[in-house]
Each structure stands twice: as C-alpha cells, then as structure tokens.
N, C-alpha and C positions, 0 to 999 in steps of 0.2 A: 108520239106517245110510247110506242114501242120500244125505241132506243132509249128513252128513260126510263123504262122499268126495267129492262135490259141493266143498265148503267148502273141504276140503284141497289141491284141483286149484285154487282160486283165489285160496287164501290171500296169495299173496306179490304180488299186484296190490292185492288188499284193502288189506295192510298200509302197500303203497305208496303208496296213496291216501289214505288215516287219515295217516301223516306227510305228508304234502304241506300237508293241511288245520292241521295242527298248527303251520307253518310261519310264521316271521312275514311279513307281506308286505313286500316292498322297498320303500324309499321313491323315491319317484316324484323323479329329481333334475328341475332346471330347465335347461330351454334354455339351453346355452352360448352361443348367441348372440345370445338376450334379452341374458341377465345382461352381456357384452361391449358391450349400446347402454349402458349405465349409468357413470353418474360418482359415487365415491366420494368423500367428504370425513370427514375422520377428524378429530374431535373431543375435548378432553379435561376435564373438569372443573376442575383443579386445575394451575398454573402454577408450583407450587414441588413438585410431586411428582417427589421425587427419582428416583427407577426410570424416568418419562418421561424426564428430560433422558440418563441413561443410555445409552436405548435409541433414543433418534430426536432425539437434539441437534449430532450430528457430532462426540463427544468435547467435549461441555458448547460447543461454540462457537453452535450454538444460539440463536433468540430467539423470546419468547413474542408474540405477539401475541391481545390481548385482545377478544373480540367480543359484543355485544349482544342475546343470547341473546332477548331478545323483540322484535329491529328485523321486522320482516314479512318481512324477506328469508331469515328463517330458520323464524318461524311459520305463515306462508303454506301451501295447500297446493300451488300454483301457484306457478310460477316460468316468465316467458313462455311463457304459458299450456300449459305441463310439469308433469306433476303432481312431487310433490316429497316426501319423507318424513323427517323429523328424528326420533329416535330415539334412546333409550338403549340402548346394547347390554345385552345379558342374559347375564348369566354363571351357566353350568350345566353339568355335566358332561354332562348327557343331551343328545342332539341335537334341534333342533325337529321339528316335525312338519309332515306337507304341511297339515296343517287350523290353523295357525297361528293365531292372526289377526291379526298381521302378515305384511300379502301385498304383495307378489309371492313374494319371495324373504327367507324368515323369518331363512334360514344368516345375511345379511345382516347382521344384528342379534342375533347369536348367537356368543359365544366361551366357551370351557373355563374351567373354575371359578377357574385360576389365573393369570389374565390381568386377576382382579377388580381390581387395584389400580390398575390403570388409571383407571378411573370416563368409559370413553368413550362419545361420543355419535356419533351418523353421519347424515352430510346425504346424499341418494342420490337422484339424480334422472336423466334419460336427458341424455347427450352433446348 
C-alpha cells in the first residue's frame, strides 16, 4: 500500500519522463553560416526535358549548354585545392538524416519525390 501512494504522488513526472524518451529526437539542422560559404550549381541530365525548359528557361527563350561530365573539372575532388562534391540528387519523400553519408550537408542532395523528373545533378563546393 505504501509503494502505491508513493507511486501515485509521482506518477505524472514518471509519465512525463516515459513520453520524453518516446519522443523522436530533433534532427540536428546545419550551420547557416557554413552552408552560406558554399556554391551551388545545379545540374540536369536531360536537355530536351520538357518540364526543365518550363520551369527555368525564361518562357522557352532559354539555351542549353552541354558539359563533359567526366572533364576533371567536374570528377575531381578538389577544385583549387577546395574540396568539391558532384552528386545526384535523391528524391525521397523522407527527409535525410544527420548520419547520411553524404556530408556535410545531406538536405543538399536531397528533394521530394515529385521533383524526380528533373533527373538533377549538383556541383557544391565553398565560394
């Protein structure tokens, strides 16, 4: 009888503490001001993909320009003596995760499952 009036005077701390631990852990976002030293270049596979000219041609006036996907200045992982990262983006609905392994910054290389048609690639190296 003891230990249940004992238990009952602590119950709603207890309970408090069991939900806390039940709780998913936040994910750890990245320095805005890392991610701010970096330069984006946005990449696409496909030059007749009608939904691109669309969306980022200025009303079709637009021009493709075609690049050498294995010149060094793209497979390298340096770029004056910068480290560098070329990448296909990953389309998923689920958000990445901080144990990625794609690091620094996984979001990077990360979009919503309805942006797959894009087929984008991404060059990301520091300014």
């Amino acid at each position: 009888a003891y230990f249940c009036e004992q238990a009952a005077k602590k119950r709603p701390a207890i309970e408090k503490q069991m939900r806390q631990k039940q709780q998913p852990k936040t994910k750890k976002l990245p320095d805005p001001a890392k991610l701010e030293s970096l330069a984006l270049c946005r990449l696409f596979s496909s030059p007749i993909n009608p939904l691109l000219w669309e969306r980022y041609s200025d009303q079709y006036r637009g021009f493709v320009v075609e690049l050498d996907a294995g010149h060094k200045y793209f497979i390298h992982n340096l770029f004056k003596e910068q480290p560098q990262l070329l990448r296909p983006v990953v389309y998923s609905d689920e958000r990445p995760s901080e144990r990625s392994p794609i690091q620094p910054f996984p979001s990077l290389f990360h979009r919503a499952q309805v942006w797959n048609q894009e087929q984008e690639y991404r060059l990301v190296r520091p300014k």
